[in-house]
C-alpha positions in Angstrom: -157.5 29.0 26.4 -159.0 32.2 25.4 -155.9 35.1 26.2 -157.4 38.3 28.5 -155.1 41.1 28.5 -154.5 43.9 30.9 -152.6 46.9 30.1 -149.8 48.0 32.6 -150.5 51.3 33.9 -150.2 54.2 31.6 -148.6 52.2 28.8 -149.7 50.7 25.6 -148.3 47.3 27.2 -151.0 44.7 26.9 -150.1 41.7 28.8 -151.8 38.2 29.6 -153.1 38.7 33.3 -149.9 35.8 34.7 -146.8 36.9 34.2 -144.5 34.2 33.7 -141.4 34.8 36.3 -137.8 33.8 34.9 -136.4 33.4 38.2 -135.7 29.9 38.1 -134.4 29.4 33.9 -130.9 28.1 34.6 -131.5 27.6 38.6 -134.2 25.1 39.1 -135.3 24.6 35.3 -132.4 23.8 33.0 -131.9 25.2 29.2 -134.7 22.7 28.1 -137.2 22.1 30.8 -137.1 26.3 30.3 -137.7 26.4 26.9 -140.3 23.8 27.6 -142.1 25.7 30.4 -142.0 29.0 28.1 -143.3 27.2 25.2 -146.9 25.8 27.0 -147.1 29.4 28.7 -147.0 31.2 25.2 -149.2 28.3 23.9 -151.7 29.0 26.0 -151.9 32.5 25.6 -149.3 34.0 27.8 -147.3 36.7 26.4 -145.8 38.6 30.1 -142.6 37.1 31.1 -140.6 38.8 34.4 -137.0 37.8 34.8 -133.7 40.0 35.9 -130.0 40.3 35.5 -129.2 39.4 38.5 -130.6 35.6 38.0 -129.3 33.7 38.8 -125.9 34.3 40.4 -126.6 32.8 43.8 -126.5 29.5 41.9 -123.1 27.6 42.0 -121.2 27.5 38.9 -123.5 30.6 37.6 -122.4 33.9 36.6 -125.7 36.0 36.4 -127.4 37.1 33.5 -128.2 33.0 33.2 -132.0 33.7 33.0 -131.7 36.7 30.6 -129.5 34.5 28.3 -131.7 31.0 28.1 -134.5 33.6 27.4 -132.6 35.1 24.3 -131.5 31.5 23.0 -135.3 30.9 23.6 -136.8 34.4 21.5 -133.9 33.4 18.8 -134.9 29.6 18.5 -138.6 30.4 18.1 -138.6 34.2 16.1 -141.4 35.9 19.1 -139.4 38.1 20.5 -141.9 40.7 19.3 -144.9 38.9 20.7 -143.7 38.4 24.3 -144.0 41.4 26.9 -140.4 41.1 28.8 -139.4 42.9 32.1 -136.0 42.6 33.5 -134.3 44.6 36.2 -130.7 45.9 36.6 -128.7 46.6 40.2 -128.3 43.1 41.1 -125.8 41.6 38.3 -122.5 40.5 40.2 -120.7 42.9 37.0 -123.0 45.7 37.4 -124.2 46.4 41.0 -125.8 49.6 42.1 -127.9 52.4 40.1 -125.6 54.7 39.3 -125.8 56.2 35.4 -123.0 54.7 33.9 -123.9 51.8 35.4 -127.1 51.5 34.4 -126.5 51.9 30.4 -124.0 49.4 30.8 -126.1 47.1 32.8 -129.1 47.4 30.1 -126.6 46.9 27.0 -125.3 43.9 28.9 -128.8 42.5 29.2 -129.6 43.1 26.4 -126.9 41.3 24.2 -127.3 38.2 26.5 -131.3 39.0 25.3 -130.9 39.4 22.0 -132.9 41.9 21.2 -132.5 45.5 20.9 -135.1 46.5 23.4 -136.8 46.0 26.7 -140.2 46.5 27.0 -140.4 47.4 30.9 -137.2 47.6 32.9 -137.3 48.1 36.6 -134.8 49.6 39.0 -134.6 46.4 41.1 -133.4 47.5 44.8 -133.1 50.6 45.6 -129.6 52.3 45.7 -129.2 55.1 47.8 -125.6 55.8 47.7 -126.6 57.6 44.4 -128.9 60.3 43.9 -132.4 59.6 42.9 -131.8 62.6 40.2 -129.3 60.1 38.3 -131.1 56.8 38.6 -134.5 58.6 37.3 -132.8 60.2 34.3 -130.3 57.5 33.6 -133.6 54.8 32.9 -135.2 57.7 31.2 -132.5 58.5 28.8 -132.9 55.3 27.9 -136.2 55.4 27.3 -135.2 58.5 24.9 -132.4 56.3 23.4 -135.2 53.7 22.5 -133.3 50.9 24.6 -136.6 50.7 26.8 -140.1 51.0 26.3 -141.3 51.5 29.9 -139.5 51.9 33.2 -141.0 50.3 36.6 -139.8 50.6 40.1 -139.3 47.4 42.5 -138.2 47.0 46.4 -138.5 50.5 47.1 -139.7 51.9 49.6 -143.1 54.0 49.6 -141.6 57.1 50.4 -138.6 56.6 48.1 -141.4 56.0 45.3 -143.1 59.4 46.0 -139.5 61.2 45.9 -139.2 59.3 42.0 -142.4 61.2 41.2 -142.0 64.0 42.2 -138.2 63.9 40.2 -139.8 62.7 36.9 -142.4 65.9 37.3 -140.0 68.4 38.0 -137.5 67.1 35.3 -139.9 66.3 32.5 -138.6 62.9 32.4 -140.4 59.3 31.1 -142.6 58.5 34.1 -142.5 55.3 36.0 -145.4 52.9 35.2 -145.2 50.0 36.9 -144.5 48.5 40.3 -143.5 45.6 41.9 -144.0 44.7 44.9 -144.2 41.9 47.2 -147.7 40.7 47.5 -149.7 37.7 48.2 -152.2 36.0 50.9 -150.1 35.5 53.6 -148.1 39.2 52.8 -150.7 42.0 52.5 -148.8 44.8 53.6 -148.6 46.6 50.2 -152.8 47.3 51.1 -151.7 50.0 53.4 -148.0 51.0 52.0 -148.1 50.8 48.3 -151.7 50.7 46.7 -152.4 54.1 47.9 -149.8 55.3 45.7 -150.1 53.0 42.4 -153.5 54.2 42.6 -153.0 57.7 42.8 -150.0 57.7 40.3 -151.8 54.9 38.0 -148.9 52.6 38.3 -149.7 49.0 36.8 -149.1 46.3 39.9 -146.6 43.4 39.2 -146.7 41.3 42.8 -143.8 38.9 43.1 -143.6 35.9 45.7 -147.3 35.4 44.7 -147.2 32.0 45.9 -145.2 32.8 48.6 -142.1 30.9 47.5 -144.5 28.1 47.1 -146.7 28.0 50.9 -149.7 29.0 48.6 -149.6 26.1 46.5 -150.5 24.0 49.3 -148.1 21.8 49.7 -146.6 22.7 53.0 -148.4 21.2 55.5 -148.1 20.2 59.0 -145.5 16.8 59.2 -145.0 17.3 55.6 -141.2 17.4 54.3 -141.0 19.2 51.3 -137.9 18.7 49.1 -137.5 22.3 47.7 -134.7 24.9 47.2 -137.4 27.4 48.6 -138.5 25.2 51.1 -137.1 27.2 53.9 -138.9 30.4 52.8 -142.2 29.2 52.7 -142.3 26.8 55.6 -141.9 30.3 57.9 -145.9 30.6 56.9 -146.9 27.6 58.2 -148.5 29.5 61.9 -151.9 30.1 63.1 -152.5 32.6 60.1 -151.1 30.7 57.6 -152.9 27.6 58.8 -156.3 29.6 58.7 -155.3 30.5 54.9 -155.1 26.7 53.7 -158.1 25.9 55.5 -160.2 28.8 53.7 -158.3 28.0 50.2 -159.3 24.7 50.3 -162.7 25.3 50.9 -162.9 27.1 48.0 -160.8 25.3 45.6 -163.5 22.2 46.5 -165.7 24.3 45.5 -164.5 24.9 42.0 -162.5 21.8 41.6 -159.4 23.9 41.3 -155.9 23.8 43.2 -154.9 25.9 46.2 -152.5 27.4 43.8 -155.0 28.8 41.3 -157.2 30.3 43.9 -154.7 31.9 45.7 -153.9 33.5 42.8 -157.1 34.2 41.6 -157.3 36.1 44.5 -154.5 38.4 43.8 -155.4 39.0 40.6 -158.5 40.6 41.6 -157.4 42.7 44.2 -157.3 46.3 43.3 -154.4 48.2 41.3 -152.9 44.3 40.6 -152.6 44.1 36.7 -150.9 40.3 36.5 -149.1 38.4 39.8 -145.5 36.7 38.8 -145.9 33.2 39.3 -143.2 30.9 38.1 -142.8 27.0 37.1 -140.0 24.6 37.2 -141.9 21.8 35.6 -144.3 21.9 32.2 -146.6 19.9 35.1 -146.9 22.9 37.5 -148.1 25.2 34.8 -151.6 24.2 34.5 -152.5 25.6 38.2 -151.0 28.7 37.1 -152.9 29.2 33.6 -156.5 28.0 34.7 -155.9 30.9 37.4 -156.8 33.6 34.8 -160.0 32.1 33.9 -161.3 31.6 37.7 -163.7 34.1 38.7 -164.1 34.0 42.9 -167.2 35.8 44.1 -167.5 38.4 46.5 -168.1 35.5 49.7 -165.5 33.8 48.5 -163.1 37.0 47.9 -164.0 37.8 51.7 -163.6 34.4 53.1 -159.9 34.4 51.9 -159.3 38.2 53.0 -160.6 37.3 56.3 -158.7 34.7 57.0 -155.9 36.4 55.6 -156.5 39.2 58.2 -153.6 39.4 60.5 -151.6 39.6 57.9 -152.9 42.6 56.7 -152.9 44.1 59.8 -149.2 43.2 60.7 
C-alpha cells in the first residue's frame, strides 16, 4: 500500500491519514494480538498511533498506563520508535488525575518511562479540568514543550469555548500553541460541524476524530435482531434508530458500489470532511485491519459524499 501523509496542523508532524487508536492494547487485544495488530498497521504504511494514560484502568485486574506500556515493550522489541507519530493524553491515569502543573510533569514522566522513550510527539490535555486555572494547564504542557519532553500539544473533550479561552492564553503568554484537536466525530455524531470546525479552521488546528466508528455501529454489524457479542456493544447499539438505520442503508449502497466494507466507507467519509487530518480507528484483531487500511486509498465522489451527509442529516442538525 502506497503511504499518504497529512501534516497535523501547524506542525512538522507528518502522519499516515488512520491513526491507529491504542485504546484497546491490554483491554480487548492482549500483549501479542497488540503487537500483532501494530505490526500489519506499520507494515502497511501507518506511522500515527493514538493511545492515553488513562488506558486502560476500567479493565479488571488493570492499573492504567496498560496501553502506554505494551506500546513501549512494542517500540523497544522492534527499534521504530522514531518512525511512529505517538499521541497520548494525561488527566485520566487513576495516579495522576486532573491538570494541575505538578501534575502534569509527573503524569508525562510517568508515561513516558512506561513508553520508553524520552519524548512524545503530540500530547493532549485529555478532559478538561476546571478546578485549575487554564493559565497553569497551558503553561505546564508548554513548559514541557520548552523542556523537550513534547513535541506538540493538542486539546481533547473540551468544550468550544474553553478552547477559545486556551488561545487566547497561549497569545497573551507567548506560550507553544495548541495544534491539534480531538474531538468526537463520525456519521451518526456530526455535532463538531457547527461547534468545533469553525474554530480548528480559524486557529489551523489539525482534526483527530475519535469514536470514528462509533464504538463499532459504523462497521455494520449492528443490525436489527442481531446480537452482537462486544464489550462496546452497548454504546453502539444506542445508534440503531430511524437515523442510524438510514446511515446503513446509504453506506451500503455505496460500499456495493466499490466492493468495500461499511467500515471503510464510513471512514472514507470522515476523512474527507473538512479540517479532519486522520480519524482514530482501532482493531482488536490482525482481521479487522484491512477495512481500516483500504479506507485511505478510497476516494468517494461528491454524489456519493452527499448521499451519506444526507442521510446523516438529523444528526447534524441535533
Amino acid at each position: 500500500m502506497t503511504a499518504p501523509r497529512r501534516t497535523i496542523g501547524s506542525s512538522d508532524l507528518e502522519v499516515f491519514p488512520l491513526s491507529l487508536g491504542g485504546n484497546v492494547f491490554g483491554w480487548t487485544a492482549d500483549r501479542q494480538t497488540s503487537f500483532d495488530v501494530l505490526d500489519g498497521y506499520t507494515a502497511a504504511g501507518g506511522n500515527f498511533v493514538d493511545t492515553a494514560d488513562g488506558y486502560s484502568a476500567w479493565v479488571p485486574g488493570n492499573t492504567g498506563g496498560d496501553s502506554e506500556r505494551i506500546l513501549g515493550e512494542w517500540f523497544e522489541a522492534r527499534g521504530n520508535r522514531d518512525q511512529v507519530v505517538l499521541a497520548t493524553k494525561v488527566s485520566q491515569h487513576p495516579d495522576f488525575k486532573g491538570l494541575a502543573a505538578d501534575n502534569i510533569r509527573r503524569a508525562a514522566d510517568a508515561s513516558l518511562e512506561r513508553l520508553k522513550s524520552d519524548y512524545i510527539d503530540l500530547y493532549y490535555a485529555h478532559f478538561d479540568d476546571e478546578t485549575v486555572p487554564l493559565e497553569e494547564t497551558v503553561a505546564a504542557l508548554s513548559g514541557l514543550v520548552d523542556a523537550g519532553k513534547v513535541r506538540y500539544i493538542g486539546i481533547s473533550n473540551y468544550s468550544p469555548e474553553r478552547i477559545e479561552e486556551w488561545v487566547r492564553i497561549t497569545e497573551r503568554d507567548g506560550l507553544h500553541r495548541a495544534v491539534a484537536l480531538q474531538p468526537h466525530y463520525n456519521l451518526v455524531e456530526r455535532g463538531y460541524e457547527t461547534t468545533y470546525r469553525p474554530i480548528a479552521e480559524r486557529e489551523g488546528l489539525g482534526v483527530m476524530p475519535y469514536f470514528a466508528l462509533a464504538a463499532g455501529f459504523l462497521t455494520g454489524k449492528y443490525r436489527d435482531g442481531v446480537t452482537v457479542d462486544s464489550a462496546r456493544a452497548g454504546g453502539a447499539a444506542k445508534y440503531l434508530d430511524d437515523t442510524g438505520r438510514a446511515v446503513l442503508s446509504a453506506l451500503d449502497e455505496v460500499a456495493a458500489a466499490h466492493g468495500a466494507s461499511v467500515a471503510t466507507v464510513a471512514l472514507a467519509w470522515l476523512a474527507a470532511q473538512p479540517t479532519i487530518t486522520a480519524p482514530i480507528a482501532s482493531a482488536r484483531t490482525t482481521e479487522q485491519l484491512p477495512d481500516l487500511l483500504v479506507s485511505v486509498e478510497l476516494e468517494l465522489t461528491g454524489d456519493e459524499l452527499e448521499a451519506l451527509a444526507g442521510a446523516s442529516e438529523p444528526a447534524a442538525a441535533a
